[in-house]
ROBA-371512 format. One record per residue (C-alpha): residue number from 0; x, z, y. Coordinates in nm, 2 decimals. Each point is the difference from the previous one (the first is absolute). Layout:
BEGIN
[NUM [X Z Y]]
...
***
This chain:
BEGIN
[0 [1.98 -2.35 4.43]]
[1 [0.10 -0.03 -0.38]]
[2 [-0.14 -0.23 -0.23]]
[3 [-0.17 0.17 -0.27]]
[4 [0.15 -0.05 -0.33]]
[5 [-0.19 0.17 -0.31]]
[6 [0.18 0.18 -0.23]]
[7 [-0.15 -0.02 -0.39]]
[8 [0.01 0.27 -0.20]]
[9 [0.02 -0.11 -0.39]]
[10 [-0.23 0.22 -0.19]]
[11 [0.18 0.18 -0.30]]
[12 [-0.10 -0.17 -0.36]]
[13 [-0.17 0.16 -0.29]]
[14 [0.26 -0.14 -0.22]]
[15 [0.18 0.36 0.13]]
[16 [-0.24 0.23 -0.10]]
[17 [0.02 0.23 -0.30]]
[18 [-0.27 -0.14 -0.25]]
[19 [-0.21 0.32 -0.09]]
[20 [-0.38 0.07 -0.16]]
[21 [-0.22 0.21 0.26]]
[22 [-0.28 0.16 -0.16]]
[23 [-0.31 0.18 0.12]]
[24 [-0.19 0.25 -0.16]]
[25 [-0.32 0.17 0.12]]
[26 [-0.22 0.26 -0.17]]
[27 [-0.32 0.21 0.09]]
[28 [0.25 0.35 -0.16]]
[29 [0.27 0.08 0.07]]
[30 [0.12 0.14 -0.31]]
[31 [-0.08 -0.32 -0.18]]
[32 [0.18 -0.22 0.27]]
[33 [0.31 0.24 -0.01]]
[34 [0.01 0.01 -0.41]]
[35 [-0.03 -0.42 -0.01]]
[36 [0.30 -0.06 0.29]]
[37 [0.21 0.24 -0.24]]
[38 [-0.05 -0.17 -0.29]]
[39 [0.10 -0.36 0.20]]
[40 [0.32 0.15 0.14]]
[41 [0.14 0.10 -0.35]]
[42 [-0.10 -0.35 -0.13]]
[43 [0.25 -0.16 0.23]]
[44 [0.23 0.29 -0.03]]
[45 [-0.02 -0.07 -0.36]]
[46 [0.17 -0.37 0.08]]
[47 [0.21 0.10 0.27]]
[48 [-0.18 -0.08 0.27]]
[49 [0.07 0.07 0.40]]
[50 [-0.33 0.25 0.12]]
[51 [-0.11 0.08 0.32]]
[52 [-0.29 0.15 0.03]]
[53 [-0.23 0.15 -0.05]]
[54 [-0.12 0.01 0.37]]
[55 [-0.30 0.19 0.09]]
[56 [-0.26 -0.26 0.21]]
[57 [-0.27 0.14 0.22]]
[58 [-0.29 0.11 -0.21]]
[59 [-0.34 -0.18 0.09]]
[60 [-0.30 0.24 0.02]]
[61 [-0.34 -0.12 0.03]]
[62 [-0.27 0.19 0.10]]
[63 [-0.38 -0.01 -0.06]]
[64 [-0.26 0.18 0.21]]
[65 [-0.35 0.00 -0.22]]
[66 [-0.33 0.16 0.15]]
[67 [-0.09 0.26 -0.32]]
[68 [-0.40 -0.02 0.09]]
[69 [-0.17 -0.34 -0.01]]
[70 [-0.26 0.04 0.30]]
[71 [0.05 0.33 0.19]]
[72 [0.29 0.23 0.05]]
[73 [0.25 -0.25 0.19]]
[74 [0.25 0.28 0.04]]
[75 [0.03 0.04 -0.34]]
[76 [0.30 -0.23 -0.13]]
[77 [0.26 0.05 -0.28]]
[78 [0.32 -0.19 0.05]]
[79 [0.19 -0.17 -0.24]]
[80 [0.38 -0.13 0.00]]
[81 [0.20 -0.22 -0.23]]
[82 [0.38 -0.02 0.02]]
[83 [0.23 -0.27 -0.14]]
[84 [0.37 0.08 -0.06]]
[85 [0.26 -0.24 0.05]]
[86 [0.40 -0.03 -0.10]]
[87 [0.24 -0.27 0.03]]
[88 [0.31 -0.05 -0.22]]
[89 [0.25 -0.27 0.03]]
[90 [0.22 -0.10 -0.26]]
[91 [0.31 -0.21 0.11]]
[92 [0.17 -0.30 -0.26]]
[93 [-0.29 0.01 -0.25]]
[94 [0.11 -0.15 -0.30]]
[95 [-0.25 -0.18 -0.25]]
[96 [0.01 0.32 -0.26]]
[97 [-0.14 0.21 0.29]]
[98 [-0.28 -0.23 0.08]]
[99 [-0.06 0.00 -0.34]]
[100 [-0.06 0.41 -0.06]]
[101 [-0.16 0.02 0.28]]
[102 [-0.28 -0.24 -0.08]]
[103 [-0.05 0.14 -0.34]]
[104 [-0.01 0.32 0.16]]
[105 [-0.36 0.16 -0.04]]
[106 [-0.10 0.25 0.30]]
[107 [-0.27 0.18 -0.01]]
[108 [-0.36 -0.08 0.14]]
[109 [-0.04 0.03 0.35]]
[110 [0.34 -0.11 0.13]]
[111 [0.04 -0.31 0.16]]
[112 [0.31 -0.24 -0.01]]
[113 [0.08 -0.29 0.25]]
[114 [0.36 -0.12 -0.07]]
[115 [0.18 -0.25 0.21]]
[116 [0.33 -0.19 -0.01]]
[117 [0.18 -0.03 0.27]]
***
């Protein structure tokens, strides 16, 4: 019978990974969402900037089942559904002139920004 030795695997550091801004941008149209991603991705064109993106997410859709009568007529329901659009972009080495633009960027109402460092 062998004696059971463990062998460790060292986990690989973060000091190895590319530095990059991941941003997040959702929107109830589609149009709009499209129109506000484009005008991001020639800001950090503009500087030079490595782009991927912009990646199509899964698009939420909600939906709403109302009764149309108040009292009687329990068949009679209208349905309603709201959808949120979503992309992702990833810019990789963001230097301080990008971060810069693209906080001074203005979008237009509606769109919604999460951006992360990672």
């Amino acid at each position: 019978m062998a004696t059971g030795t463990k062998t460790t695997k060292k986990k690989e550091s973060k000091t190895d990974a590319i530095p990059r801004l991941r941003i997040r941008i959702q929107a109830y149209e589609s149009k709009v969402l499209d129109a506000s991603v484009k005008q991001i991705i020639d800001t950090a064109v503009r500087y030079d900037a490595e782009v991927v993106g912009p990646i199509p997410l899964p698009t939420d859709t909600k939906k709403y089942t109302v009764n149309r009568a108040t009292f009687v007529y329990k068949d009679a329901r209208e349905q309603f559904e709201m959808r949120v659009h979503r992309r992702l972009i990833d810019i990789l080495n963001p230097s301080q002139k990008i971060i810069e633009s693209l906080t001074n960027l203005s979008l237009p109402s509606g769109v919604k920004i999460d951006v992360k460092v990672m």
